[in-house]
N, C-alpha and C positions, 0 to 999 in steps of 0.2 A: 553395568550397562543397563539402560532402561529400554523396555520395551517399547511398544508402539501404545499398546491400553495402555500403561504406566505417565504414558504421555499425556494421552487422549483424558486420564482420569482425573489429571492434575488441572489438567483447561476446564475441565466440567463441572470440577468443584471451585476453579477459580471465578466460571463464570455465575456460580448458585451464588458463591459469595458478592461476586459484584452486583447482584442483582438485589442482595437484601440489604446491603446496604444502597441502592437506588431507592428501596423503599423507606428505610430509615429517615433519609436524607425529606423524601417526602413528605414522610410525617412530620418532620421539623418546622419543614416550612410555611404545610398547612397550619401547625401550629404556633406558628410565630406573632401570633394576638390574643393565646388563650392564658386569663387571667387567670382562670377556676377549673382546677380538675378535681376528680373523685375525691385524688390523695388529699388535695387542700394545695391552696395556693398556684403559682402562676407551669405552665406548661413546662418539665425540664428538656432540654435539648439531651437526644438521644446518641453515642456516639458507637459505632463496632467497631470490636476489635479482633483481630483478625489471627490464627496461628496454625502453626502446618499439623495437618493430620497425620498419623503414619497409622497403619492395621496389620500387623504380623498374620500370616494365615500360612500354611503349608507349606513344607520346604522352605523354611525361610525366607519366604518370598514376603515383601509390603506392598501396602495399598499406600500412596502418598497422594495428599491435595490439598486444601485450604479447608480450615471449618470458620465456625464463627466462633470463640472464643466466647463472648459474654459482652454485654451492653454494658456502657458505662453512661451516666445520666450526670447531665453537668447542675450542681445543686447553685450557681450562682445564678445573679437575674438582675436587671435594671430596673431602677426605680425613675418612673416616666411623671410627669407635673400634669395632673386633669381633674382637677377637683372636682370634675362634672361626672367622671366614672363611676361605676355604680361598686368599684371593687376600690375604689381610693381610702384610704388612710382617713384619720382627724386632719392631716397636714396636708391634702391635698394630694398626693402620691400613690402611685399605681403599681405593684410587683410586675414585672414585663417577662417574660421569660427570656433567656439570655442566645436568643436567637439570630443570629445575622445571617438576612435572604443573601445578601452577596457572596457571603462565605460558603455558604449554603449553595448555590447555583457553582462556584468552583469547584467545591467536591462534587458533585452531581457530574459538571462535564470529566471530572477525571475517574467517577466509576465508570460513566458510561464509555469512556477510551481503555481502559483497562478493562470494560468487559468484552468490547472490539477488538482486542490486542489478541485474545480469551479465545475469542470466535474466531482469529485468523490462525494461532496458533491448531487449532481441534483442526480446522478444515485443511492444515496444510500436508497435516499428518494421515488425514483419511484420505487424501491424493496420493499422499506414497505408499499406502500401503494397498489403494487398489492400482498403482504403477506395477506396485511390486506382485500383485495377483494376473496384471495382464500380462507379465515375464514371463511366467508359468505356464500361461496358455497356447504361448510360441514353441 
């Protein structure tokens, strides 16, 4: 049976998670026209990947919640026609980074629902358990 923290720990790191991938997701989009990074070549789309925490600590008790697992970089990219770019080919062609703002603004509304989901779950649980403190006081 899970506690009340046990609960509360799992919304908290769910919501840490949804919020960096909010920011991922950001970076993508700002970057969704940059031909030239540091590394060389066109901007890669950034992707998180997500997996359950678990912390053994005393009395075999765990800490469980969400961490970030590691970033995956998508190495494909669009080749765009602008022989006027300063970043074109002999042929005319542009490396694009392989960015889609629409797919992009999807996932963004589904972190930010799943970190709402996050934020109702934590606040449902810190109700019960000051319910369960005003019991006490009767």
């Amino acid at each position: 049976m899970m506690d009340i923290f046990s609960i509360m720990n799992i919304s908290a790191t769910g919501m840490t998670a949804q919020r960096f991938r909010i920011d991922v997701i950001a970076t993508n989009i700002a970057n969704a026209e940059t031909t030239r990074t540091p590394e060389g070549g066109p901007y890669r789309r950034k992707i998180p990947i997500f997996a359950e925490y678990v912390r053994r600590y005393m009395e075999g008790k765990e800490i469980k919640g969400v961490k970030v697992a590691k970033i995956v970089e998508d190495d494909s990219y669009r080749l765009v026609y602008d022989p006027d770019h300063p970043d074109a080919d002999e042929n005319g062609y542009v490396k694009m980074p392989n960015v889609n703002v629409l797919r992009e603004m999807v996932d963004l509304i589904n972190a930010q629902r799943a970190y709402e989901a996050n934020v109702s779950v934590f606040n449902a649980v810190k109700m019960m358990a000051n319910s369960a403190l005003q019991i006490g006081r009767t």
